[in-house]
Each structure stands twice: as structure tokens, then as C-alpha cells.
C-alpha positions in Angstrom: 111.5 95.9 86.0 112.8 97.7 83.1 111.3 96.4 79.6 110.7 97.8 75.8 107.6 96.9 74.3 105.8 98.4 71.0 102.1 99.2 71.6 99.5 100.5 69.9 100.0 104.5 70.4 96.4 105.3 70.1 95.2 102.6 72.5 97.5 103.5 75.1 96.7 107.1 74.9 92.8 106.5 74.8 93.5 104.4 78.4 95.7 107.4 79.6 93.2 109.4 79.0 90.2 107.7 80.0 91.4 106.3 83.4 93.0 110.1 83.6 96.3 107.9 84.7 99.4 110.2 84.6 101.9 107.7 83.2 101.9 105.0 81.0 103.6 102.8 83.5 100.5 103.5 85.3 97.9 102.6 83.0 99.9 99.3 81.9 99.9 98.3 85.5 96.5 99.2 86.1 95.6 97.1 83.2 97.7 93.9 84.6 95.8 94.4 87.9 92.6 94.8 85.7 93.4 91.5 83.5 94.5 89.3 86.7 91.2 90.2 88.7 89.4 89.6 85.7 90.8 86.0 85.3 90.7 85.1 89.2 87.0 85.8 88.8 86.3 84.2 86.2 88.2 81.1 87.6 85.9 81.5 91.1 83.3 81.3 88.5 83.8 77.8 87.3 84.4 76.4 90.5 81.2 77.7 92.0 79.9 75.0 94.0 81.7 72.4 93.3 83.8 73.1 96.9 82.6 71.6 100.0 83.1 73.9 103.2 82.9 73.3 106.5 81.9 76.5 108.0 78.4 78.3 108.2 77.0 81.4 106.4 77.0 83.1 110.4 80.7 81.9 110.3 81.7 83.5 107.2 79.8 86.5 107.6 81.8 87.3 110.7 85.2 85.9 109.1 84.1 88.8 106.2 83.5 91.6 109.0 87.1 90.7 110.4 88.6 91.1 107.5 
């Protein structure tokens, strides 16, 4: 998706160069992927539990070596 946006010259360059990204598209992206992660965590977070499962630890222990 093609977009214009106005940013903050000196923050994006700081993230370029600090996550040694090649592109800006790059370091916006990785900062969407960044943001999203953050905010499914901290979603998980809240939810900690309060969700009944019907499985074992041994059951999801295996279901995490399966992938």
C-alpha cells in the first residue's frame, strides 16, 4: 500500500540506524510488527487466568513441541 505520511526526520533516522534497517519502509513495518506484539501481549496479560482449559500442562507441552 502506497501512503504519504510526515514523521519526525530525526526519529526515523535514529530507528534506521539503530535497528541498522536499510529502508524506511523497513523500520515502519518493523515498528507495526513491534507495536501489534506489544499490544497482543499485553492483552494475554489481562486475561491471565481468567480462561478455563481443558487440556493438561503434559498436553500442552507436547502441543508446544509440535508446533
Amino acid at each position: 500500500m502506497r501512503m504519504s505520511v510526515s514523521l519526525d526526520r530525526e526519529l526515523l533516522e535514529e530507528a534506521q540506524r539503530l535497528t541498522s534497517k536499510k529502508t524506511k519502509k523497513e523500520v515502519l513495518e518493523d515498528a507495526l510488527r513491534e507495536l501489534i506484539r506489544k499490544k497482543r501481549r499485553e492483552d494475554a496479560v489481562k486475561h491471565a487466568g481468567k480462561i478455563e482449559m481443558d487440556i493438561t500442562l503434559k498436553e500442552l507441552l507436547k502441543l508446544r513441541e509440535t508446533g
